[in-house]
VOBA-1610 file (N, C-alpha, C; in pm, whole numbers, padded with zeros to 5 digits, always signed):
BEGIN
Unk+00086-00117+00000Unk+00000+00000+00000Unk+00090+00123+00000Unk+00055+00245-00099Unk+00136+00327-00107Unk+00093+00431-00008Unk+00147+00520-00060Unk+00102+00671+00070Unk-00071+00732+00040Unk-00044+00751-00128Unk-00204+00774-00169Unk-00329+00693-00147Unk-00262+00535-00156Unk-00347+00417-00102Unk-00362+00476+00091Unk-00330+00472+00192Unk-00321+00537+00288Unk-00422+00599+00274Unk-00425+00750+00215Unk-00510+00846+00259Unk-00620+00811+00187Unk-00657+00806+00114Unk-00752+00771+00027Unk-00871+00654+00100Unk-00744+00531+00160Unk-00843+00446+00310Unk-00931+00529+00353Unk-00824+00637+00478Unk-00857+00715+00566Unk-00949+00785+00535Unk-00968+00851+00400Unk-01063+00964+00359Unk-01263+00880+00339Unk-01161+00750+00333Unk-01305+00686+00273Unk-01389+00670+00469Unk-01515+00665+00491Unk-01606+00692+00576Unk-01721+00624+00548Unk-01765+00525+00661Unk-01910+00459+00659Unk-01979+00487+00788Unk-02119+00441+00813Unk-02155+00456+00942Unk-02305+00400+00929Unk-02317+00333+01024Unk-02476+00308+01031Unk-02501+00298+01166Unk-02648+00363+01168Unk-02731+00338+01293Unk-02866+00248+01267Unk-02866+00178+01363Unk-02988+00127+01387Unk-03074+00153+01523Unk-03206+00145+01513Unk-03281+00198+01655Unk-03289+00058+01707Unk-03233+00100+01849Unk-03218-00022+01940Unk-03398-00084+02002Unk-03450+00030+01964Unk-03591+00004+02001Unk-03700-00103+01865Unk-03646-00007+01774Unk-03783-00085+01658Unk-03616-00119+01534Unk-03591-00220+01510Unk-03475-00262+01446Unk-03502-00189+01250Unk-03658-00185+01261Unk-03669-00143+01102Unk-03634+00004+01098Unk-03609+00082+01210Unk-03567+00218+01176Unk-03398+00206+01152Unk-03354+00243+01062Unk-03192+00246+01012Unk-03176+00312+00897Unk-03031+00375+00947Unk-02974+00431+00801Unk-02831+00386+00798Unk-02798+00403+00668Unk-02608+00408+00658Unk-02556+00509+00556Unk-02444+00548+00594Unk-02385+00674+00540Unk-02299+00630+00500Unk-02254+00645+00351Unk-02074+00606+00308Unk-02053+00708+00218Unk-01929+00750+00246Unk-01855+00871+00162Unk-01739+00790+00117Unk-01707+00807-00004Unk-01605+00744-00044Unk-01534+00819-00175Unk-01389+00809-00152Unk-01304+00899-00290Unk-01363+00828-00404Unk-01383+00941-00512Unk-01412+00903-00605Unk-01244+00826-00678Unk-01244+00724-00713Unk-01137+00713-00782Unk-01169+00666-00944Unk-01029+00662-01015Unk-01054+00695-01197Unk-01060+00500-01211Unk-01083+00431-01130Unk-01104+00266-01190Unk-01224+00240-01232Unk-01359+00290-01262Unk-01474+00269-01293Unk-01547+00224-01161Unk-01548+00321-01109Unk-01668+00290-01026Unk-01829+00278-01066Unk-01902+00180-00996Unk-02018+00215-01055Unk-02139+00145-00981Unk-02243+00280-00979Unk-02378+00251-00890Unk-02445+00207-00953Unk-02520+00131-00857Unk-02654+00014-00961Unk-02753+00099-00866Unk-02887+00098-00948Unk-02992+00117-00911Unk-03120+00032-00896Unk-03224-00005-00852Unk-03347-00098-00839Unk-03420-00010-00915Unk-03449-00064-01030Unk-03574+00071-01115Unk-03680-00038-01104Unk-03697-00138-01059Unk-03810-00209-01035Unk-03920-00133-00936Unk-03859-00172-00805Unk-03982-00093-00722Unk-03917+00027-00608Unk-03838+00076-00724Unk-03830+00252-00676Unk-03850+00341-00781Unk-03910+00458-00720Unk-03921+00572-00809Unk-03815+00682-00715Unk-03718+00701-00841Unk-03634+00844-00869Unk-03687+00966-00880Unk-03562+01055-00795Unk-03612+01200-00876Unk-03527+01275-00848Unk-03481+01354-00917Unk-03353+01430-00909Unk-03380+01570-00807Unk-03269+01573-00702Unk-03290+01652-00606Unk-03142+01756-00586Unk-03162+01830-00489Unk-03026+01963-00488Unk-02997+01859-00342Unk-02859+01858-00312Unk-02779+01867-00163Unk-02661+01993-00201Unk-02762+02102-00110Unk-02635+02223-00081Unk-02622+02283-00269Unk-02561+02310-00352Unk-02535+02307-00479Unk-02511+02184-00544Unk-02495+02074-00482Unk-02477+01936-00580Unk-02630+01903-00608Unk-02618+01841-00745Unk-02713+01750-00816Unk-02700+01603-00708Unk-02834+01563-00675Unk-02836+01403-00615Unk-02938+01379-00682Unk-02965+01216-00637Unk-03081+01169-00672Unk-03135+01059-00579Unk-03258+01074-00555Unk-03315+01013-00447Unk-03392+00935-00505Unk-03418+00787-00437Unk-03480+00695-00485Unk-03565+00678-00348Unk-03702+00649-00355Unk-03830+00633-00280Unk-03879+00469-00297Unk-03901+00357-00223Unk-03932+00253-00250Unk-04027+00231-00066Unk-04152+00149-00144Unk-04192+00101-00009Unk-04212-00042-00037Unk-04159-00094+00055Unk-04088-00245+00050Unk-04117-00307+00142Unk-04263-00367+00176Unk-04296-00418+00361Unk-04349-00343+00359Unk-04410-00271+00344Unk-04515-00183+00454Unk-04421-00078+00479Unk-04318-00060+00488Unk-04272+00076+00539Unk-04135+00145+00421Unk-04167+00262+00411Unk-04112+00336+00343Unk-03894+00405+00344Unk-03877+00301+00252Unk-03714+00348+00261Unk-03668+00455+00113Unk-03567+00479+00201Unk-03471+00580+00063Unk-03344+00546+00035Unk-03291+00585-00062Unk-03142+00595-00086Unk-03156+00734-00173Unk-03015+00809-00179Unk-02990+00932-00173Unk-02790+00934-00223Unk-02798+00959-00355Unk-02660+00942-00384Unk-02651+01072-00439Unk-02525+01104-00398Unk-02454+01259-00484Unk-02312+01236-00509Unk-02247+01328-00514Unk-02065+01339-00544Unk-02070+01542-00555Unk-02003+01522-00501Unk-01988+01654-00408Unk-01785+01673-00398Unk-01721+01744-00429Unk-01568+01779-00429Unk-01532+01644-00459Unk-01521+01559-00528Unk-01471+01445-00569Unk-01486+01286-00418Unk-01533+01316-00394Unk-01670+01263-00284Unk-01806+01194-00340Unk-01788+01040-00341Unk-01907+00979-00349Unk-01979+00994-00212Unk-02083+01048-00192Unk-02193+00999-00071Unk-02284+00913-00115Unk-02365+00836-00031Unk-02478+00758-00036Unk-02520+00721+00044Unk-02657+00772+00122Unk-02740+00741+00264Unk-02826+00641+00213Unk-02875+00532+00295Unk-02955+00442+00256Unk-03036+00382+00369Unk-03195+00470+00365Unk-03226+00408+00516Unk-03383+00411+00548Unk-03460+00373+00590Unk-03579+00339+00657Unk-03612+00449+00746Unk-03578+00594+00752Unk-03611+00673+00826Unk-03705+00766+00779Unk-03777+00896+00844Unk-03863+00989+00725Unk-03762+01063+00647Unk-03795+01089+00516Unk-03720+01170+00388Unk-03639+01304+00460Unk-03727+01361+00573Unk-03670+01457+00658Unk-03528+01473+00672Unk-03549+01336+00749Unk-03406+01301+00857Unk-03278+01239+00739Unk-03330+01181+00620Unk-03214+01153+00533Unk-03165+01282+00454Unk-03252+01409+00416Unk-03235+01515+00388Unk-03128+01580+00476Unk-03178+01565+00602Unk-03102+01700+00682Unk-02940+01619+00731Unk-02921+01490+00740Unk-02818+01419+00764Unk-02713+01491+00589Unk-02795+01489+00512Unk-02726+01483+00394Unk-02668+01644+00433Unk-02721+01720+00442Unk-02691+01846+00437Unk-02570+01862+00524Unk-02585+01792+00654Unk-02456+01773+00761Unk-02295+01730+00704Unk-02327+01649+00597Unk-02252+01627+00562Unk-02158+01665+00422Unk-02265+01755+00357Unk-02230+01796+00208Unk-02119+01922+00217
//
């Protein structure tokens, strides 16, 4: 591992919570360097509907799916050479304003 391999680890960031009370409330957060090897996001166009949204000045796009009875999101942008992507079972609110915390 070189020095750029190093920071590039370090720079990369995940996190999830789950509610210790009702286990279906959860989200996860990953920021990750964009790097030039082809990265690449898959999407479910089956049973989600998209729609293109602002975080801060970045273009994202939020995907809406209710899956069980209860309503999840995912929420991807790239922001200063920064992949984000929240993915979680909470209200649209709380994945909004997390996003903003972090953009």
């Amino acid at each position: 591992m070189n020095g750029l391999d190093k920071v590039i680890e370090h720079l990369n960031h995940a996190h999830t919570y789950v509610d210790v009370n009702d286990k279906n409330i959860f989200y996860y957060v990953d920021c990750s360097v964009i790097q030039d090897y082809g990265q690449v996001e898959t999407f479910d166009n089956e049973h989600t509907v998209y729609e293109r949204i602002k975080i801060g000045t970045a273009g994202a796009t939020l995907g809406t799916s209710n899956n069980g009875g209860r309503t999840g999101y995912v929420l991807v942008w790239e922001k200063d050479g920064i992949s984000h992507t929240i993915i979680g079972k909470i209200p649209r609110e709380e994945i909004l304003k997390i996003a903003e915390s972090i953009s």
